[in-house]
C-alpha atoms as one frame of an Amber mdcrd trajectory, in Angstrom:
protein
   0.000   0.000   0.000   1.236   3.400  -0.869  -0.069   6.596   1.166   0.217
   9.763  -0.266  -0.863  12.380   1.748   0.821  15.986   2.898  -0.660  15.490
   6.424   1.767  13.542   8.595  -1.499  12.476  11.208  -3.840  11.786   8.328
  -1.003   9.639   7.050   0.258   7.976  10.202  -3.285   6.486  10.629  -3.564
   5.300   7.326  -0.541   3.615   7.480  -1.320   1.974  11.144  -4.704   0.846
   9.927  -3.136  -0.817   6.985  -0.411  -2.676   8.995  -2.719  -3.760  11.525
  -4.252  -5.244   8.670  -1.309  -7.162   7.787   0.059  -5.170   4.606   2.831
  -3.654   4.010   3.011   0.468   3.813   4.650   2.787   2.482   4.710   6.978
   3.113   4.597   9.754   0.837   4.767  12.635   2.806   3.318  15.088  -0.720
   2.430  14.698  -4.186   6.191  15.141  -5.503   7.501  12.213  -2.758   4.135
  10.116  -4.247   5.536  10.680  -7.729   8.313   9.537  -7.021   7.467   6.484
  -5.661   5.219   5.657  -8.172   7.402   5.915 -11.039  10.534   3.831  -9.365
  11.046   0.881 -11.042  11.119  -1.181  -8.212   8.036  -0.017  -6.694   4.473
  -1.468  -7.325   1.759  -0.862  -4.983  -1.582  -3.135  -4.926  -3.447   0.078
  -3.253  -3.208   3.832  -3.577  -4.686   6.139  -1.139  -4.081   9.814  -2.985
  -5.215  12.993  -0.733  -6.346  15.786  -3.247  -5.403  18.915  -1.429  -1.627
  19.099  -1.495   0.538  21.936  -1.412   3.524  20.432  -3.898   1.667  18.490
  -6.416  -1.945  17.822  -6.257  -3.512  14.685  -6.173  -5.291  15.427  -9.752
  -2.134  16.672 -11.390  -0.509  13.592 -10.025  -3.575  11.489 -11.149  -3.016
  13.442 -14.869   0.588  12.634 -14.409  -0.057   8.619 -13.963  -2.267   9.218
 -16.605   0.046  10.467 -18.977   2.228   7.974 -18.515   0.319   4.656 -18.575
   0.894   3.857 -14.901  -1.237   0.897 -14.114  -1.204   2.585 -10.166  -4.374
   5.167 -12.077  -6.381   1.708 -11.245  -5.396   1.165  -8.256  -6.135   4.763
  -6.130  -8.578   5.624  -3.926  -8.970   9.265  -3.166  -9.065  10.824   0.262
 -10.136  14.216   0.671 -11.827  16.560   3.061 -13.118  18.736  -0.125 -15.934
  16.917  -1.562 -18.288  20.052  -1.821 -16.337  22.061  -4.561 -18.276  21.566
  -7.828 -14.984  21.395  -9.596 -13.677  18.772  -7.277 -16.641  16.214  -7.660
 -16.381  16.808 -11.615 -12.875  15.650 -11.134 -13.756  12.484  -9.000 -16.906
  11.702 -11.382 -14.478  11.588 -14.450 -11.974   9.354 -12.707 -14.593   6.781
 -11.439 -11.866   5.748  -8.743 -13.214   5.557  -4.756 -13.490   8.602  -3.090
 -13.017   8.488   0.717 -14.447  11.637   2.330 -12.646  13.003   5.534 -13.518
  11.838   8.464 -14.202   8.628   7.086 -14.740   5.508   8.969 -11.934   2.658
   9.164 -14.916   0.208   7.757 -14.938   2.034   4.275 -11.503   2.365   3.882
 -11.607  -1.579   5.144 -14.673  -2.603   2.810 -12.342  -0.462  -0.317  -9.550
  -3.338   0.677
């Protein structure tokens, strides 16, 4: 599991929840470090959880990044964000047809995602 998110708390949960699950997790602490980890050669994640309000590199210019490149990780995200209500933001999320998780979400949901 990859978590990319610029808010080490929001983060550090996500990650706990996912090891208590039994998987292995790894960090992104921003859209640039999520990039980057999604484009190493070494790295392939089963599950993407992508926050879309990020200072560095949002999650939909990293999603049109992934895109772009025919990363097989654009199937594999679920977006987290606290910013459902913008009308720009749900056009985003309705054209991607990936998960949304809506902050504060429940463990279940993120669980029932899994």
């Amino acid at each position: 599991m990859l978590v990319v998110d610029d808010e080490p708390d929001v983060a550090d949960t996500l990650s706990t929840f996912f090891e208590e699950l039994g998987h292995e997790v790894t960090v992104a602490l921003g859209g640039e470090s999520g990039w980057e980890r999604l484009t190493a050669a070494a790295d392939d994640y089963d599950l993407v959880t992508l926050d879309l309000r990020m200072p560095d590199l949002s999650g939909p210019r990293l999603w049109d990044r992934l895109r772009a490149a025919g990363s097989p990780h654009v199937d594999r995200i679920v977006f987290v964000t606290g910013d459902s209500v913008d009308e720009q933001t749900q056009c985003f999320l309705q054209q991607t047809g990936r998960p949304v998780l809506t902050k504060p979400f429940q463990m279940s949901e993120l669980a029932a995602l899994i």
